[in-house]
LUMBASE-510045 format. One line per field, with one value per residue (C-alpha): x, z, y; residue in one letter; residue number from 0. Coordinates in nm, 3 decimals. Example, Ala and Ser with C-alpha at 12.3 -4.5 7.8 and 13.67 -1.06 7.14 Angstrom:
2
u c(1.230;1.367)
w c(0.780;0.714)
v c(-0.450;-0.106)
res c(A;S)
n c(0;1)
***
This chain:
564
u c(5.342;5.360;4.989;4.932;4.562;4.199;3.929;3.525;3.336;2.990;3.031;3.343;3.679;3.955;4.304;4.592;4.946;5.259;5.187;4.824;4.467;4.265;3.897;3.597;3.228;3.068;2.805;3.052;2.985;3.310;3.386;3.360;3.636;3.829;3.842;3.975;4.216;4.368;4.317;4.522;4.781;4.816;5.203;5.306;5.399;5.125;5.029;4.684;4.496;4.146;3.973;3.788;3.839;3.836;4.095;4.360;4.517;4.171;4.013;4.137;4.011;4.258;4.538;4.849;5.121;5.460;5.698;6.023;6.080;5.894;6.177;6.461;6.655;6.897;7.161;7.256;7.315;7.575;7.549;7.648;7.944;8.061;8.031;8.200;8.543;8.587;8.388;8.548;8.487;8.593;8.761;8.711;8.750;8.799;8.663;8.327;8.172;7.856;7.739;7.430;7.446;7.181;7.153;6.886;6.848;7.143;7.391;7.635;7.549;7.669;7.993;8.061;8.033;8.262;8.537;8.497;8.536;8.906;9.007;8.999;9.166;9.436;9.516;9.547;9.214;9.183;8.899;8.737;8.731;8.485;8.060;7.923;7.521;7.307;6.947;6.975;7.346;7.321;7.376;7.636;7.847;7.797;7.945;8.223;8.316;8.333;8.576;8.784;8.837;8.924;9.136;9.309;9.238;9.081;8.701;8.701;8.832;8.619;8.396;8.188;7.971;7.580;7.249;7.196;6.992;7.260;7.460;7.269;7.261;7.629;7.667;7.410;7.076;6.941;7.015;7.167;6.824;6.812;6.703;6.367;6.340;6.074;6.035;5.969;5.715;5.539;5.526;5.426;5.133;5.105;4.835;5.132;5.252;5.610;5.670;6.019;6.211;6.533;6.781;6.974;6.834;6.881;7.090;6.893;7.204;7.048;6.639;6.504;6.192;5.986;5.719;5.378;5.062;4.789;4.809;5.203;5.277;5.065;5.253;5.584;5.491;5.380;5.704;5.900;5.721;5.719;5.326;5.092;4.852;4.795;4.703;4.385;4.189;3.884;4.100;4.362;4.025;3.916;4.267;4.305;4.000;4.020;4.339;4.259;3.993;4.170;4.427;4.203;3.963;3.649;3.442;3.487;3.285;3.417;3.370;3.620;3.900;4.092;4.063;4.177;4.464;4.605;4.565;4.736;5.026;5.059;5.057;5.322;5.562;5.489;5.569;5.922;5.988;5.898;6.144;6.417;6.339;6.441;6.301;6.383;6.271;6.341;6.704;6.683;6.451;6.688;7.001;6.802;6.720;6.878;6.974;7.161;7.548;7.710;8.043;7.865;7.831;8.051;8.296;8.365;8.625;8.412;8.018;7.826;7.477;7.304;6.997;6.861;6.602;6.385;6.485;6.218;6.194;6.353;6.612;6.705;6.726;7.023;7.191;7.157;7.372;7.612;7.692;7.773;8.060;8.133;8.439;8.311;7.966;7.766;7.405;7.315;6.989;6.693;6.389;6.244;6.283;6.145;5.935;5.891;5.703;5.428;5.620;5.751;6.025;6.021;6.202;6.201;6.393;6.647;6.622;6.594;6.908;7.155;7.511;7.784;7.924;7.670;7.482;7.626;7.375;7.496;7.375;7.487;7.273;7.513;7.152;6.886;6.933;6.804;6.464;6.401;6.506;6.260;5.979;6.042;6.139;5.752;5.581;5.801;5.935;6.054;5.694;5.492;5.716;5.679;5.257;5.267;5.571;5.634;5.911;6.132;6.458;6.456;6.725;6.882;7.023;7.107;7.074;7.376;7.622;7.815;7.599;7.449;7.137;6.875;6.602;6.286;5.948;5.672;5.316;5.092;5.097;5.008;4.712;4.514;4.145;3.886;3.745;3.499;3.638;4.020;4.177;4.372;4.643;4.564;4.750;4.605;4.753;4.956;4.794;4.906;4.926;5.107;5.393;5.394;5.449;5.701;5.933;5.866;5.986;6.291;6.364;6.714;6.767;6.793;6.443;6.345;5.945;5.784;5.418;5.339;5.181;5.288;4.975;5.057;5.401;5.293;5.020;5.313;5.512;5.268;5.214;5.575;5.617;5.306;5.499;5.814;6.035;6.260;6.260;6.308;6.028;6.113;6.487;6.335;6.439;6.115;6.207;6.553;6.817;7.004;6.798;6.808;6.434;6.406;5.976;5.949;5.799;5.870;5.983;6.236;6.381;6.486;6.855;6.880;6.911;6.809;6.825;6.441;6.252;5.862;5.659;5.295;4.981;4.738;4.398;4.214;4.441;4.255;4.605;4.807;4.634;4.605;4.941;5.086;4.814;4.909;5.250;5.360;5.767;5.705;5.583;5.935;6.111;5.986;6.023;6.389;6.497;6.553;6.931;6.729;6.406;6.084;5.735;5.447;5.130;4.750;4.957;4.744;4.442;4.744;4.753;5.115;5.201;5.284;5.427;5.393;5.400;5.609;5.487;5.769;5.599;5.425;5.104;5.104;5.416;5.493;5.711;5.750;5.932;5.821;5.964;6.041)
w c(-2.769;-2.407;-2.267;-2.166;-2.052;-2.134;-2.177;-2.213;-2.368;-2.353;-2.719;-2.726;-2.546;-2.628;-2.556;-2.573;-2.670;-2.770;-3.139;-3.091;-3.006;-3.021;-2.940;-2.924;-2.925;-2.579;-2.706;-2.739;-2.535;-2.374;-2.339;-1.921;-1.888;-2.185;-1.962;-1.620;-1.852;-2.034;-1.686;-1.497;-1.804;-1.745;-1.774;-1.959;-2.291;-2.477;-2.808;-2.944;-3.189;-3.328;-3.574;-3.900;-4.149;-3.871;-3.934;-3.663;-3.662;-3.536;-3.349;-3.086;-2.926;-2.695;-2.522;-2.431;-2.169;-2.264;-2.111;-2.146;-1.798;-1.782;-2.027;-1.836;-2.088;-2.165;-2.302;-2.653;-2.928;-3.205;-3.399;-3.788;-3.711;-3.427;-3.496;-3.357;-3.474;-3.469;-3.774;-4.079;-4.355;-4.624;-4.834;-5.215;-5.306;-5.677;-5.682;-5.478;-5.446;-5.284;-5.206;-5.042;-4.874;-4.791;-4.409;-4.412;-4.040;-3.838;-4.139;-4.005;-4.120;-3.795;-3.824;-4.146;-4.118;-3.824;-4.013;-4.274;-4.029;-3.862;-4.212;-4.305;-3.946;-4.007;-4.374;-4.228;-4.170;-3.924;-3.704;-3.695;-4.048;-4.014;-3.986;-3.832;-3.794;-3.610;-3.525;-3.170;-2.986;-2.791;-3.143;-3.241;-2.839;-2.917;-3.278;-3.129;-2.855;-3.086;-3.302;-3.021;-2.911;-3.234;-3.361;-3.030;-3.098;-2.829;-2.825;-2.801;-3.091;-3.267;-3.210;-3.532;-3.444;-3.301;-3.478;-3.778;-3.544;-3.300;-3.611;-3.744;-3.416;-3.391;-3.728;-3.625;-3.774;-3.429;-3.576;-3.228;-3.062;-2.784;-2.763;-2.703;-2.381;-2.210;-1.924;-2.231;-2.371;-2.073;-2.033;-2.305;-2.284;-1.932;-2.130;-2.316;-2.196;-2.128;-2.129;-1.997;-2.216;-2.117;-2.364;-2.237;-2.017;-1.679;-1.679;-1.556;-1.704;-2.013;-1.961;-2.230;-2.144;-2.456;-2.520;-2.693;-2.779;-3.070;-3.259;-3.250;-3.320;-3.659;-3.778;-3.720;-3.934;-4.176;-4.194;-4.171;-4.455;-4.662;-4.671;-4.835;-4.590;-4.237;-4.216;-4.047;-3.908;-3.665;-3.398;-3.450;-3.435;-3.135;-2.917;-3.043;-2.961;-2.599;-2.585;-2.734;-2.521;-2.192;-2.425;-2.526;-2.206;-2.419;-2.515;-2.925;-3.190;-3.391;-3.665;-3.533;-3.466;-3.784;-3.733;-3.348;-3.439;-3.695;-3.434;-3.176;-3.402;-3.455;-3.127;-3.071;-3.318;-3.175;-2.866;-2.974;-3.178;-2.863;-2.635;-2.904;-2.964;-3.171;-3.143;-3.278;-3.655;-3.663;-3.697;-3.994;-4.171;-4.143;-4.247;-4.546;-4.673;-4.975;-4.726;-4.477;-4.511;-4.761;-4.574;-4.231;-4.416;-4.313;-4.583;-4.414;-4.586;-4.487;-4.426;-4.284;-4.258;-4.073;-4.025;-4.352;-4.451;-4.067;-4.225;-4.314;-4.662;-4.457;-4.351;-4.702;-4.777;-4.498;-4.609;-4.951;-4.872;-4.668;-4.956;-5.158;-4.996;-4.854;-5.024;-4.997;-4.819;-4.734;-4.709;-4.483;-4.443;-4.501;-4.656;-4.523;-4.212;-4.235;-3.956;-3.888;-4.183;-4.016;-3.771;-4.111;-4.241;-4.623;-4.740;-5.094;-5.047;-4.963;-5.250;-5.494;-5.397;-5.668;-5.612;-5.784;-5.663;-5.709;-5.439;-5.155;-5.009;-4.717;-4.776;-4.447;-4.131;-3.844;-3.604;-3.811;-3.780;-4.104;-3.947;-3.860;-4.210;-4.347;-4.167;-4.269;-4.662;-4.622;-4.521;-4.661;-5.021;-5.271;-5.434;-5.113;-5.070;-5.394;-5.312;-5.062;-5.129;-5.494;-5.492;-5.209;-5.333;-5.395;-5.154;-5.103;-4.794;-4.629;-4.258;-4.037;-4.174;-3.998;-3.698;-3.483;-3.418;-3.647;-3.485;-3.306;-3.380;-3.127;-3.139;-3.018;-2.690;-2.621;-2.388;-2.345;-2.482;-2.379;-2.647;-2.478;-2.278;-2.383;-2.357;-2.706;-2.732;-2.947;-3.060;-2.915;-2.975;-2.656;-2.502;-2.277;-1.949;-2.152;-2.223;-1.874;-1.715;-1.960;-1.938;-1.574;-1.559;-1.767;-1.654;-1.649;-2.012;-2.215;-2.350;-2.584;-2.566;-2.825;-2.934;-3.110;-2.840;-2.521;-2.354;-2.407;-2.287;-1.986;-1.960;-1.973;-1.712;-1.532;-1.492;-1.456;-1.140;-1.008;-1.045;-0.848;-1.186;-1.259;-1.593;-1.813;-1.922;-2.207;-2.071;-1.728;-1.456;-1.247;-0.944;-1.016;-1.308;-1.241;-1.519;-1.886;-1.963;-2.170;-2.280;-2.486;-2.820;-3.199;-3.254;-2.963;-3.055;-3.425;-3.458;-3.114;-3.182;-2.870;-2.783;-2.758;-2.893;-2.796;-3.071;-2.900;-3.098;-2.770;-2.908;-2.662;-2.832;-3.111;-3.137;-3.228;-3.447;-3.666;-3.642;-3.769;-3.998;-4.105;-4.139;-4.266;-4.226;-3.840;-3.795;-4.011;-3.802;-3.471;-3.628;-3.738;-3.370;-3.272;-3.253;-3.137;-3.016;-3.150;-2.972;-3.115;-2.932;-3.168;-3.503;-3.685;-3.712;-3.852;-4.201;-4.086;-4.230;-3.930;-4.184;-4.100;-3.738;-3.558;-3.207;-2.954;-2.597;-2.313;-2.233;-2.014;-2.162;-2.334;-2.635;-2.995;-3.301;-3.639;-3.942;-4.306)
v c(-2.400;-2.249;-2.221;-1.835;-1.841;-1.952;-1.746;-1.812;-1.564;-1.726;-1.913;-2.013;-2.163;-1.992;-2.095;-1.829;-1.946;-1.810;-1.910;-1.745;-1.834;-2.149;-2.238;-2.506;-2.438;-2.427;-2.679;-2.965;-3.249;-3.293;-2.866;-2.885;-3.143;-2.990;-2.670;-2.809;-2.960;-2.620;-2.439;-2.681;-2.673;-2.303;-2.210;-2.522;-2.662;-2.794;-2.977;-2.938;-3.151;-3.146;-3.374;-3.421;-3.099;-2.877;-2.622;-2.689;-2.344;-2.215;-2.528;-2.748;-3.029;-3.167;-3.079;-3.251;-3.138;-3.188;-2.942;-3.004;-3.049;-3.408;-3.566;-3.744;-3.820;-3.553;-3.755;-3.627;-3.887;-3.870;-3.541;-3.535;-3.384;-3.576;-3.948;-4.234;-4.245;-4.606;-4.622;-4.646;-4.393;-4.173;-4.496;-4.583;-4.952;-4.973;-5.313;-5.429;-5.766;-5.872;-6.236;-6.410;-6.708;-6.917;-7.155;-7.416;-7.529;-7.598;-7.603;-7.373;-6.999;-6.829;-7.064;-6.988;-6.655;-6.621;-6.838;-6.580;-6.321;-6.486;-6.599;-6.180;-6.037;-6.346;-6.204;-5.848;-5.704;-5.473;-5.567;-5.208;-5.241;-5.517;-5.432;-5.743;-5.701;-5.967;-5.910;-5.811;-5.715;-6.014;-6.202;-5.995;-6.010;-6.357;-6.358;-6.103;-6.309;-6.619;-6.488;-6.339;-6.708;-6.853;-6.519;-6.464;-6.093;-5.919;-5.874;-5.502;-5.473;-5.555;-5.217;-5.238;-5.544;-5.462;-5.434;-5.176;-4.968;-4.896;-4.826;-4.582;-4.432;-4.432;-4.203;-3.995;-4.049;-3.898;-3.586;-3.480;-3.516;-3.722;-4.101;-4.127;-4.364;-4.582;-4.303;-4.030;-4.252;-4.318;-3.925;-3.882;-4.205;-4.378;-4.599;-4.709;-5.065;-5.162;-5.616;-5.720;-5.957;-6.152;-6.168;-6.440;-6.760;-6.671;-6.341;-6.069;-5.815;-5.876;-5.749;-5.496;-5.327;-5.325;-5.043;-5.192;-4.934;-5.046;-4.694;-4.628;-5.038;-4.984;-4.686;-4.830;-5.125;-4.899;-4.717;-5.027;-5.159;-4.864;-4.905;-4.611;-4.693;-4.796;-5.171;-5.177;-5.490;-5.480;-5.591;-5.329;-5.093;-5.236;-5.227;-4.853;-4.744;-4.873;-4.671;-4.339;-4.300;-4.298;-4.075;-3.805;-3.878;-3.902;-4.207;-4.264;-4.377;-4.700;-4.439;-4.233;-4.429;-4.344;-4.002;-4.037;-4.258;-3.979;-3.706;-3.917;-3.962;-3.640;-3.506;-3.790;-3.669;-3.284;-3.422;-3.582;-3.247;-3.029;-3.231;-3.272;-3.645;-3.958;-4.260;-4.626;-4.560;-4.235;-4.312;-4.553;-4.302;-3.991;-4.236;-4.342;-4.020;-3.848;-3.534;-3.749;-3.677;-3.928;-3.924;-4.042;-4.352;-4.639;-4.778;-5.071;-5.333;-5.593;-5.580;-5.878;-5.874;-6.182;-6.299;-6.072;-6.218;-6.043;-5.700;-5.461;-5.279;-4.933;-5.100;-5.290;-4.901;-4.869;-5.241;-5.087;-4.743;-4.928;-5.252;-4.913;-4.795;-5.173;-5.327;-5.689;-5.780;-6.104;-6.121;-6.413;-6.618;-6.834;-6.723;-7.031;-6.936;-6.553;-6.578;-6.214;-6.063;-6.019;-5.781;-5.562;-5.825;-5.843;-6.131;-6.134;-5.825;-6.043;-6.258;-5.993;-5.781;-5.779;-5.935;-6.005;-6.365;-6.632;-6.752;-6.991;-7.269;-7.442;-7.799;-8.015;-7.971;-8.047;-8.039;-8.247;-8.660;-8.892;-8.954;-8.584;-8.462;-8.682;-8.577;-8.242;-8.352;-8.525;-8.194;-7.949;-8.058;-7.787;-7.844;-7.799;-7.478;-7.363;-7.360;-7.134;-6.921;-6.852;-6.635;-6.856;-6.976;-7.379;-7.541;-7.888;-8.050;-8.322;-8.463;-8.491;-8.709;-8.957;-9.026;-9.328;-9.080;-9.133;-8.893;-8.989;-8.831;-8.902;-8.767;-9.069;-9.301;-9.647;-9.698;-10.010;-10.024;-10.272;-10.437;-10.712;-10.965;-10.873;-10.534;-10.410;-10.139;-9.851;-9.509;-9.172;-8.855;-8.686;-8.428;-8.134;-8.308;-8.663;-8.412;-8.225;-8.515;-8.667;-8.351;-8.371;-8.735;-8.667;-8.290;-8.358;-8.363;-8.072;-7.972;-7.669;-7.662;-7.448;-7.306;-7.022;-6.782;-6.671;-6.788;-7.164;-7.096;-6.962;-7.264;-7.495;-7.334;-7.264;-7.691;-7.779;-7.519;-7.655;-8.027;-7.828;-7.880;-7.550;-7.407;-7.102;-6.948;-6.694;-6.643;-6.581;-6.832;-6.982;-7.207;-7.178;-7.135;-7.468;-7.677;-7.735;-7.660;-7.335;-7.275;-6.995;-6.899;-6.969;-6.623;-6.626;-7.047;-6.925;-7.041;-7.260;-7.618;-7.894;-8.258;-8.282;-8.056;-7.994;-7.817;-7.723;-7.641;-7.666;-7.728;-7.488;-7.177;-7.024;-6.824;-7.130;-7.253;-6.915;-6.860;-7.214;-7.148;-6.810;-6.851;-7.201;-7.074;-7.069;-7.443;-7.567;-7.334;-7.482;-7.853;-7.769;-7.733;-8.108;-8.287;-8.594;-8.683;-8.458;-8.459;-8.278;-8.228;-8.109;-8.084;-8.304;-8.019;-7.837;-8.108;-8.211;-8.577;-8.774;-9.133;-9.438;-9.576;-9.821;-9.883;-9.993;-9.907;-10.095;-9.988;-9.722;-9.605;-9.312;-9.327;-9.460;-9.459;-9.364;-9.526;-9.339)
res c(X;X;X;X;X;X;X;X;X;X;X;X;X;X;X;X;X;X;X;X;X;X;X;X;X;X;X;X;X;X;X;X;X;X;X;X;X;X;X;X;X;X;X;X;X;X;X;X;X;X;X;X;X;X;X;X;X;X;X;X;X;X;X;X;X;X;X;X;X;X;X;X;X;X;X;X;X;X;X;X;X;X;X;X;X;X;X;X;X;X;X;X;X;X;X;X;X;X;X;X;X;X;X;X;X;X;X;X;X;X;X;X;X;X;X;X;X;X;X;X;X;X;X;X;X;X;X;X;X;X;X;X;X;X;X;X;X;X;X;X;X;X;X;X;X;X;X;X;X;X;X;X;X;X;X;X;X;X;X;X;X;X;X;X;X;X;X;X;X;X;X;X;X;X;X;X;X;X;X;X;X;X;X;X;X;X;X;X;X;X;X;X;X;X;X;X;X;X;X;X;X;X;X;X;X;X;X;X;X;X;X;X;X;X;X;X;X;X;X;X;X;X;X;X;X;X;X;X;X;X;X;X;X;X;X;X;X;X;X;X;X;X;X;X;X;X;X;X;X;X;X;X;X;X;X;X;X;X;X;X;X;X;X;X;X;X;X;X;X;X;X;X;X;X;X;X;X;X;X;X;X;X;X;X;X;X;X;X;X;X;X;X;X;X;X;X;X;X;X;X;X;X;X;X;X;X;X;X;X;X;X;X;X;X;X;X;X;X;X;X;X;X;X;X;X;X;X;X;X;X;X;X;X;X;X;X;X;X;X;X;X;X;X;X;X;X;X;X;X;X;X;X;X;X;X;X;X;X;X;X;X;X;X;X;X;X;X;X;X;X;X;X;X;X;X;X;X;X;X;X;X;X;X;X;X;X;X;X;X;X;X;X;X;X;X;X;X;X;X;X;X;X;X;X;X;X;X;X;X;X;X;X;X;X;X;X;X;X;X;X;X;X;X;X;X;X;X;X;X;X;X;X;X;X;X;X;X;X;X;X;X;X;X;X;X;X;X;X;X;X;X;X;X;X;X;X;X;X;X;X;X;X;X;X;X;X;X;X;X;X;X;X;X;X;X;X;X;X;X;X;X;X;X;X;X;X;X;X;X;X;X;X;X;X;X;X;X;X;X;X;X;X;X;X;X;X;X;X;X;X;X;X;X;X;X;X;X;X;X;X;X;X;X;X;X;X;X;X;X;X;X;X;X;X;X;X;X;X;X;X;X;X;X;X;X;X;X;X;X;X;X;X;X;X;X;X;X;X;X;X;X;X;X;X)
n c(0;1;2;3;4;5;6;7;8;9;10;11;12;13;14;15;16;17;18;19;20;21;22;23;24;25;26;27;28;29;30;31;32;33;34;35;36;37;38;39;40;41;42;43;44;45;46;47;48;49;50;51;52;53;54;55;56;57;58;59;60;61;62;63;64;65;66;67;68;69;70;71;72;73;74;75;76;77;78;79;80;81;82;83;84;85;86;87;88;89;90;91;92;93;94;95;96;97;98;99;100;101;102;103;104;105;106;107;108;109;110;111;112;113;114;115;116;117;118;119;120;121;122;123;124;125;126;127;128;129;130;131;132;133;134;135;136;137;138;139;140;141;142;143;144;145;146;147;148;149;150;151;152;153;154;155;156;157;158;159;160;161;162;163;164;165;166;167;168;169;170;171;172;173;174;175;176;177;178;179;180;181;182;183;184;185;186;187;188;189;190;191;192;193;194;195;196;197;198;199;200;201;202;203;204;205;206;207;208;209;210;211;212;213;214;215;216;217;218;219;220;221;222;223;224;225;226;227;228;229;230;231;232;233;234;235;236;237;238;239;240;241;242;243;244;245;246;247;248;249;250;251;252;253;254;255;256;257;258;259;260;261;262;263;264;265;266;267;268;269;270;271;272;273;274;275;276;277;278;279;280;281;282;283;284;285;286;287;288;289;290;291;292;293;294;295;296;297;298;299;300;301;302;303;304;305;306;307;308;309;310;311;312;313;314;315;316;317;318;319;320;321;322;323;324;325;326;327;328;329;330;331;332;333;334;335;336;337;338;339;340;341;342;343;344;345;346;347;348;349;350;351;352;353;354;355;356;357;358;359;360;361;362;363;364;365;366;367;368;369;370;371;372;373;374;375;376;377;378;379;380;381;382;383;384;385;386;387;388;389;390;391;392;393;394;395;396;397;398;399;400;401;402;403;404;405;406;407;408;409;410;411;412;413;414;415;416;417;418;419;420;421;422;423;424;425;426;427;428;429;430;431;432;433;434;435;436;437;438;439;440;441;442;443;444;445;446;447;448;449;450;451;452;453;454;455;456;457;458;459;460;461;462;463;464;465;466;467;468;469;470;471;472;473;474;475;476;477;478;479;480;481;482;483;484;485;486;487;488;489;490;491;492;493;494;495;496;497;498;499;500;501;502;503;504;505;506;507;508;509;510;511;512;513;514;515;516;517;518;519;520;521;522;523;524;525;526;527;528;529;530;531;532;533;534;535;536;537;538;539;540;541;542;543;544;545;546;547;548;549;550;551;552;553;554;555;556;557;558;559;560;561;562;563)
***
């Protein structure tokens, strides 16, 4: 609504808009500031909001600018009637077929699925024809690129590989409205925070800038998740609250927050609506509904979906309309390894879909050596599984075949202990610095070092720059990007495999600990990463069965071998 004037008639505030007349008591607290506010908002576009049971036609109690000349971004997206015409649609298969295939760690899901992918194009498959769908588009160049080599069919061609998101965009769920970008939003919100992520170690091409705010964060997982309510914890109450009050400039009762968090979504979505606005779930939900054109939707002779088991229950909905019209589609994962549930990821969605080919299990890892596998056969069995997950799928595997590596597993040092007159040698657990200094010593190799939270990363970096010894830290190149050091979180390592492999639980980090703790799936993921030596550093708080200990080290040194 465009802002016309504001009157005060010795009881009231009254705003006057195009769509009519608004007002708030003189007596309220926070009525001075309110005023300056509409008066300075004179001439502009506006959203209101008010809260409780107050009637909003009648009452406001904020006011938000958001005239259409702040938005940036006028570039139109896809409309229904225009999408992208390398899409395939408008077929009818008589026949469909559906299949799942599980990867354990390192045995060859991506690989397989490419060979599946060449096998088609060499029979006569147009490459169009083919959906390929990776978690991120990085994934998916990857995956294209990959089967350009093998195929010797140009990479271009194949135009129907990228994430479902910029899929959906593609056939229009944007309903012609514009993508709603990072400069919007921070219109919009300046309290809203933007975090860079690198896609790719060392290639600054590939940086994302990521928005994060407390109150639109918990609707989007609600959405995602097809939740009836809002999942609220007393931290999630705490981080919103900070942030609605610089919002609606007024302090907040703890009491309140609900109510503020509602109104702020609202005014959010009036604010997208005003300035002709999609943003990233928007897109899934208008492809997912019932009203959303049935021939926009692909019908793709062969669908791929990977990495399923990180998709949320909304976008199951999409993979479900698409498998519809697909003539033959593969549903790849690991339940095991469904680290992102708590981010909206339902994985027994993935387990449940129907299909119509049994399921494939991969059963060879080509990363995992003998000694490794058995480490994780002690702490992760098919029983121990079955505890904490009771709907996962049961899977067997093997180690690498065929190899001198057998896998080394270190999580203890030798040191000398005096014991009288005479000095013995006894077994303490590595700390922080032990492995600092290690990777420091051996920084040539290829290392992958792990822990659940950013924090430790950047605690870890943060010691190897101060010992001069260049590194990645989460993609991002510190010192300089000629090494083989990548430090980054769980979440980011999922599907990398690495010589030696550093899995951090630092005991000072409440956050590690509750998030090994929390999630079981992301400990095997970051102890599935090793091709040959593993360190661990504070897992034992953590339960994890370390077996029985052969000690092969001077004193002093650092390193030995555990036996199975």
């Amino acid at each position: 609504m465009k802002l016309l004037d504001v009157t005060n008639d010795g009881r009231y505030l009254y705003i006057h808009t195009d769509e009519g007349t608004r007002r708030q008591s003189l007596n309220w607290s926070g009525v001075a500031e309110l005023e300056k506010q509409c008066r300075e908002a004179i001439g502009q576009t506006i959203i209101t909001s008010t809260w409780g049971d107050w009637d909003p036609s009648v009452w406001f109690q904020s006011i938000k600018v958001v005239g259409l000349e702040t938005v940036t971004n006028t570039e139109p997206s896809p409309s229904l009637d225009n999408i992208d015409s390398s899409i395939p649609t408008g077929r009818i298969w008589e026949t469909k077929d559906s299949q799942r295939i599980y990867g354990p760690p390192g045995t060859g899901k991506t690989t397989t699925l490419i060979e599946t992918v060449v096998s088609a194009v060499q029979s006569g498959m147009k490459p169009e024809h083919i959906g390929y769908f990776a978690f991120t588009n990085v994934a998916a160049d990857e995956a294209r690129e990959r089967i350009s080599s093998e195929s010797s069919v140009s990479a271009s061609s194949f135009s129907n590989f990228s994430t479902l998101h910029s899929l959906a965009t593609r056939i229009g769920g944007a309903l012609g409205n514009a993508l709603c970008n990072n400069e919007n939003l921070d219109r919009f919100d300046s309290n809203i925070v933007f975090s860079e992520e690198w896609l790719k170690a060392g290639d600054s091409s590939t940086i994302v800038s990521r928005p994060f705010h407390p109150v639109l964060d918990l609707y989007s997982l609600r959405i995602n998740t097809k939740a009836p309510f809002l999942d609220w914890t007393n931290s999630r109450e705490d981080k919103a609250r900070l942030v609605l009050e610089k919002f609606f400039n007024k302090k907040i009762d703890s009491s309140e927050v609900r109510q503020a968090a509602s109104e702020y979504y609202k005014t959010y979505v009036a604010f997208k609506k005003a300035n002709n606005l999609a943003d990233y779930n928007d897109v899934i939900v208008n492809v997912v509904d019932p009203s959303f054109p049935d021939k926009n939707i692909p019908t793709f002779e062969l669908l791929i979906i990977d990495e399923a088991q990180d998709l949320s229950a909304l976008m199951w909905d999409f993979v479900e309309k698409l498998a519809s019209k697909a003539k033959y589609t593969i549903l790849a994962g690991d339940d095991d390894q469904a680290i992102m549930e708590a981010f909206g990821a339902a994985p027994k969605l993935f387990n449940q879909f129907p299909t119509t080919i049994p399921d494939q299990q991969l059963t060879e890892s080509y990363r995992l050596p003998g000694n490794l596998k058995a480490f994780i056969d002690i702490n992760f069995s098919n029983e121990i599984w079955a505890g904490l997950y009771p709907n996962r799928k049961a899977k067997s595997w093997t180690a690498r075949q065929g190899s001198e590596e057998h896998g080394t597993i270190i999580s203890h040092r030798l040191v000398e202990v005096k014991n009288g007159e005479s000095r013995d040698l006894s077994a303490q657990q590595l700390n922080f610095d032990d492995v600092v200094r290690f990777v420091a010593k051996n920084s040539t190799e290829e290392w992958l070092i792990m822990a659940p939270t950013k924090a430790t990363c950047r605690k870890f970096s943060a010691a190897l720059k101060a010992l001069n010894v260049p590194h990645f830290l989460q993609r991002r190149d510190v010192l300089s990007k000629s090494n083989r050091i990548q430090i980054q979180t769980v979440h980011t390592s999922k599907g990398m495999g690495c010589d030696n492999v550093v899995v951090l639980c630092d005991p000072k980090s409440r956050g590690d600990k509750f998030m090994f703790e929390q999630d079981r799936r992301l400990l095997y993921v970051a102890l599935t990463r090793s091709k040959s030596r593993l360190i661990t550093v504070g897992l034992s708080v953590l339960g994890v069965n370390q077996g029985e200990r052969s000690y092969v080290a001077e004193p002093g040194e650092f390193d030995y071998v555990q036996k199975f």
